[in-house]
C-alpha positions in Angstrom: -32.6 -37.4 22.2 -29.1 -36.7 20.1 -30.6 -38.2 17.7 -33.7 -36.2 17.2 -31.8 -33.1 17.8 -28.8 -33.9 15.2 -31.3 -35.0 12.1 -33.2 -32.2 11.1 -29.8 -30.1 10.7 -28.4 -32.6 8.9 -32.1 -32.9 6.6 -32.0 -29.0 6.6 -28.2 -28.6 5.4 -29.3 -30.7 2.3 -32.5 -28.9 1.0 -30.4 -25.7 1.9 -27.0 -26.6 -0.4 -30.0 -27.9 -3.1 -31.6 -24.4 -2.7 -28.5 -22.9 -3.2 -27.3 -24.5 -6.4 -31.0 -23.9 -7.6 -31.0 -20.2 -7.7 -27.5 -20.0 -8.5 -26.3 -17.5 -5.9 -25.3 -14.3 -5.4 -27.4 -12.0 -7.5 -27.7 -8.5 -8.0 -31.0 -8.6 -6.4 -31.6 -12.1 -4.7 -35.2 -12.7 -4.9 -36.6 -13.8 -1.6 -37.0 -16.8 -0.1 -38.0 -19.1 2.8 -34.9 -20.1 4.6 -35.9 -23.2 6.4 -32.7 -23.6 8.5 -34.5 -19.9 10.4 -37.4 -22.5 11.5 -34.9 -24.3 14.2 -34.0 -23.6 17.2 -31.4 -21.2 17.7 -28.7 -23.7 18.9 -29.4 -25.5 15.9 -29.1 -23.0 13.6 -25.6 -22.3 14.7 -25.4 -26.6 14.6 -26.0 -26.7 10.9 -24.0 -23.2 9.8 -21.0 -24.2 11.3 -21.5 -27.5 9.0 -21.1 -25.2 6.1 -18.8 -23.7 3.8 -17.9 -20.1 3.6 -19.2 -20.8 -0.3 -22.1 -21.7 1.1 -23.0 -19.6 3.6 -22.1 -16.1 1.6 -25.0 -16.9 -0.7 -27.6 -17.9 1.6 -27.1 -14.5 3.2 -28.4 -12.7 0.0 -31.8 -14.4 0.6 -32.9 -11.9 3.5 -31.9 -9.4 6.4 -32.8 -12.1 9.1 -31.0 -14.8 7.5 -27.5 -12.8 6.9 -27.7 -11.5 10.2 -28.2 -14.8 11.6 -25.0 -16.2 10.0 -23.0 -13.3 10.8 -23.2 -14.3 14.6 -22.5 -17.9 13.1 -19.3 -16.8 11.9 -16.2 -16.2 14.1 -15.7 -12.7 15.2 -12.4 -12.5 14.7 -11.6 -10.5 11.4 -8.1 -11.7 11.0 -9.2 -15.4 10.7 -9.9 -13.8 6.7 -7.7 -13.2 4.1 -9.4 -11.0 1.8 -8.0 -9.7 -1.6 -10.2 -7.5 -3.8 -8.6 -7.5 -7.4 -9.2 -4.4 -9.4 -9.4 -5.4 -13.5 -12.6 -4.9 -15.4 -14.8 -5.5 -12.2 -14.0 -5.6 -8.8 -13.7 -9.0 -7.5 -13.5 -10.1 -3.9 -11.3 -13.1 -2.6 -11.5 -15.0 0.7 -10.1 -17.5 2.1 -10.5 -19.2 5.5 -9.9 -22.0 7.8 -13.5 -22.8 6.8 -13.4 -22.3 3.2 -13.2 -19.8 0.4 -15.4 -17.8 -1.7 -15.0 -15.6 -4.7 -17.5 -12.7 -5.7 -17.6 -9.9 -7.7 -19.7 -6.5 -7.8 -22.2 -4.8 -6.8 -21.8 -7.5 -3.7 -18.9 -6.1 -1.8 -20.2 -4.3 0.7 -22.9 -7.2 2.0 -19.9 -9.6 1.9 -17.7 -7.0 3.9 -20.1 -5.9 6.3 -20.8 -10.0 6.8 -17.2 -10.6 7.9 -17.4 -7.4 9.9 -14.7 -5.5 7.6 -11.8 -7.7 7.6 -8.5 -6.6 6.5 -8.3 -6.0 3.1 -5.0 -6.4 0.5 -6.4 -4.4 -2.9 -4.6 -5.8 -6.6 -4.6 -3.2 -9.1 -3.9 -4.2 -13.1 -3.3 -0.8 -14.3 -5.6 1.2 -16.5 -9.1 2.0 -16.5 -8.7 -0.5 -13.3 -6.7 2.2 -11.6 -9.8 5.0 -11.6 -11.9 2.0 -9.9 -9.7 1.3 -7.5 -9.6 4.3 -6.4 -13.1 5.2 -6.2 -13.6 2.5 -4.3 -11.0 2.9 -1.9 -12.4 6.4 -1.3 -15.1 5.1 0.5 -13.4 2.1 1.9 -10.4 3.2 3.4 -11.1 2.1 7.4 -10.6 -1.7 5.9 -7.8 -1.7 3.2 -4.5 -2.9 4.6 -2.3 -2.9 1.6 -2.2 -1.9 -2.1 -0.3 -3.6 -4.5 0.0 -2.9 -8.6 0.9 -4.8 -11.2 1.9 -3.0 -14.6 3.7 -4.5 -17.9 7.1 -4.1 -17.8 7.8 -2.1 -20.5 5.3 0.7 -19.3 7.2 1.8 -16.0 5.3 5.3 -15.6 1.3 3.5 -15.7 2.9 2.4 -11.7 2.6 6.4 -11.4 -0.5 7.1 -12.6 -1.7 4.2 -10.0 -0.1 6.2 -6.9 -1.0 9.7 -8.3 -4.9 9.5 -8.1 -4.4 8.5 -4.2 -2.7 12.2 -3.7 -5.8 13.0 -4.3 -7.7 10.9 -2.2 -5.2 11.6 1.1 -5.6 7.8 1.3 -4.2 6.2 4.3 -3.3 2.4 4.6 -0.6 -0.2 6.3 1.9 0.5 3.6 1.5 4.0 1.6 0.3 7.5 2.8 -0.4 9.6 -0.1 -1.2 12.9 0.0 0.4 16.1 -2.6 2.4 17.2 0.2 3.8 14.2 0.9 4.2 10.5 -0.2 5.5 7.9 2.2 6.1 4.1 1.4 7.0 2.0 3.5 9.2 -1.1 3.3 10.0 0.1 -0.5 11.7 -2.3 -3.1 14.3 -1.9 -5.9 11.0 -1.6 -8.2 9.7 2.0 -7.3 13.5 3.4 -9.3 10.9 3.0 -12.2 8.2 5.7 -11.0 9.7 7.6 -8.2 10.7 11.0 -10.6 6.9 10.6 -11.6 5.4 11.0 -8.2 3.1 13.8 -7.8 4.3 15.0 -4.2 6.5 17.9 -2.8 7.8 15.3 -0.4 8.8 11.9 -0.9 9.6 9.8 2.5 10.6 6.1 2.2 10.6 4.4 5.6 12.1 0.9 6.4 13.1 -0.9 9.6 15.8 -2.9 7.5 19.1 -1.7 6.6 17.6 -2.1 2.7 16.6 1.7 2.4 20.8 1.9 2.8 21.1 -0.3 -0.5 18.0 1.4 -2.1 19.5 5.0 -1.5 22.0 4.5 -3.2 20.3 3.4 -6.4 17.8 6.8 -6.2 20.8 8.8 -5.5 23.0 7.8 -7.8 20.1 8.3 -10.6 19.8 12.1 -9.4 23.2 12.5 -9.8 23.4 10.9 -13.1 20.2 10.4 -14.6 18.0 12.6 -16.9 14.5 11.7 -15.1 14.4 14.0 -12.4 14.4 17.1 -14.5 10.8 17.3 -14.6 10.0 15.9 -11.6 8.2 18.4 -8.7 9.7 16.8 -5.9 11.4 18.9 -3.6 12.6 16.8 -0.5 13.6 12.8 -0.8 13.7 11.5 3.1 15.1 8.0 3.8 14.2 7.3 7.5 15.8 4.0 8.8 13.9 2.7 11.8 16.6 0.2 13.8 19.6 1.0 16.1 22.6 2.0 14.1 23.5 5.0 11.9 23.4 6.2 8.2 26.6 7.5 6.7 26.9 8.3 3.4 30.5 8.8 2.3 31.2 10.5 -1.6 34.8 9.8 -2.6 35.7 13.4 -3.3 36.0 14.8 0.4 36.0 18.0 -0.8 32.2 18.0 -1.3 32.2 17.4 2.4 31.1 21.0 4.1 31.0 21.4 8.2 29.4 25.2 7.8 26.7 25.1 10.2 22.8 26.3 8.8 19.9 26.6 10.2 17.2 24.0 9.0 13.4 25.7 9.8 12.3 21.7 10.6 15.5 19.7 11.8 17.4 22.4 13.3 20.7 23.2 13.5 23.1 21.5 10.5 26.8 20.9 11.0 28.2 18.5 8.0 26.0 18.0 4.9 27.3 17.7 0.9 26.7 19.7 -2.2 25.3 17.7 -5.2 24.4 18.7 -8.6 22.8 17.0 -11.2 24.3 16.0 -14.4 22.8 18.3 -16.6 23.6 21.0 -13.4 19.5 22.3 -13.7 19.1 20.7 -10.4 21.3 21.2 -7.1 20.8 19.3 -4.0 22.1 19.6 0.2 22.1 16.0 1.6 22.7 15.6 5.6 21.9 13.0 8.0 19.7 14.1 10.8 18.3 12.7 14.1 14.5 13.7 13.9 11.9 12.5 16.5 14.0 9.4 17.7 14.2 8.5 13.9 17.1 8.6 12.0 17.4 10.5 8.5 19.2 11.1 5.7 17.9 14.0 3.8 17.8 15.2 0.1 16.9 18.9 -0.2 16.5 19.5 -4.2 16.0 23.1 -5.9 16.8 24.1 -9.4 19.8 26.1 -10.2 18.4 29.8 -11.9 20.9 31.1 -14.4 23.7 30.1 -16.7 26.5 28.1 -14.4 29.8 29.7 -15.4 31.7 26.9 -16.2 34.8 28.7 -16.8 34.4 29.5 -12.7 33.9 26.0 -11.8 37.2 23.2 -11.0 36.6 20.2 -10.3 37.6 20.9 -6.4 34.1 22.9 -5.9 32.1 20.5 -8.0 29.7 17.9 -6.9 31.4 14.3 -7.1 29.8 12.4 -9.7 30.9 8.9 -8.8 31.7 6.2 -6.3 29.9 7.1 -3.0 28.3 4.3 -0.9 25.6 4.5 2.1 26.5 2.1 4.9 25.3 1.1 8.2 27.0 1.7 10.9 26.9 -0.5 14.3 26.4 1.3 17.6 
């Protein structure tokens, strides 16, 4: 009786990998065709997909409704069991991988192959240009299932990473990692690799967000490049927030201490402000208040940024009322 029942999968699974490698799977528009493993019983069915590849299984649901239904209940339900990467280049192409196997597809078959691993998590690659506009279609309409974006660009062309993140601004496009919107940008987790595009944003608000003491090392890079560098001047944004998620406290400590102030202001979010610091840029076209803040159980450090109207009367200015323009350091402090 095993016997009878285990054979006719087994005679079944090769006619169907033959069919398979006959009409050279997926298609634009799979013609259709008898699917003889739909003839058995249903615990048989299950029998002889389980015996297959995720390779083979993703084509043989392009042959018809019934059959790709029938081997989406043959897959586990469990979305996370897939690690899916879509790469954006010329075409969009789809990558999975599995305890069961891999597959790789391209356009216009993401959807079916999405909606037949019930929209697993999703980790986009985007290859700068015309790739960038395609990507971001697509993740218009796709949103619910993308997890993380990534971008590569050539070294030597720093500001294409800001013409990736500036079509999501437009898009409001949410994920695991970014939040992009022309109010505000927040990114998560940053590295030492966003110093190349962050004066090119296209936000009013830029909030970087970490759980590590890291966003301590990386605000000192960004601020020391406001202080001294030459990209910010036509930047639009107007707030830089660095939010540390973990017990302990930012301090950020300029060598002058005369830039120190403890006049107390009124902020219209945070409230009321006792110590905060004075900056200017180098070219003194940009000034900036930066104070620490407790916000919502988080813990801030904030950059307000305006330009300076007028001619700064230099003659006026010593070096006691000026910015400091060197050695500061951001550290964490233990509590």
């Amino acid at each position: 009786m095993v016997l009878f029942i285990l054979a006719p999968p087994l005679f079944y699974l090769n006619k169907c990998l033959f069919l398979c490698k006959y009409l050279n799977l997926p298609r634009t528009t799979p013609p259709k065709r008898k699917f003889p493993i739909l003839k058995l019983p249903f615990v048989a069915q299950k029998h002889v997909l389980w015996m297959l590849e995720l390779k083979d299984l993703v084509p043989l649901s392009f042959l018809s409704k019934r059959s790709k239904r029938m081997i989406k209940l043959a897959l586990p339900p469990k979305k996370a069991q897939y690690d899916c990467t879509i790469c954006s280049n010329e075409v969009l192409t789809i990558k999975i991988t599995s305890r069961f196997g891999s597959y790789t597809g391209s356009e216009p078959n993401l959807d079916h192959i999405l909606d037949l691993l019930s929209y697993p998590s999703i980790q986009v690659f985007v290859y700068g240009g015309s790739a960038i506009t395609k990507a971001a279609e697509w993740m218009e309409t796709h949103q619910h299932c993308v997890k993380k974006v990534s971008f590569s660009v050539p070294p030597r062309h720093p500001g294409m990473s800001s013409e990736f993140v500036n079509p999501f601004t437009e898009l409001n496009a949410q994920s695991e990692l970014v939040i992009c919107s022309k109010e505000e940008i927040l990114i998560e987790n940053p590295d030492i690799s966003l110093m190349q595009i962050i004066w090119g944003l296209e936000c009013r608000r830029l909030r970087l967000t970490s759980e590590k003491s890291s966003i301590i090392f990386l605000a000192n890079f960004i601020l020391f490049d406001w202080i001294f560098g030459i990209n910010y001047e036509s930047s639009i944004i107007e707030q830089l927030i660095f939010e540390l998620r973990e017990s302990g406290e930012i301090e950020w400590k300029p060598e002058n201490p005369g830039e120190k102030r403890e006049e107390e202001w009124e902020h219209p979010i945070y409230g009321t402000i006792n110590v905060w610091y004075r900056l200017r840029g180098y070219k003194e076209t940009k000034e900036a208040i930066l104070f620490k803040v407790h916000h919502d159980g988080k813990q801030l450090m904030v950059l307000n940024i305006q330009r300076v109207f007028g001619i700064v009367d230099r003659k006026e200015s010593t070096t006691r009322d000026r910015p400091a323009f060197c050695k500061y350091a951001c550290v964490l402090l233990d509590t």
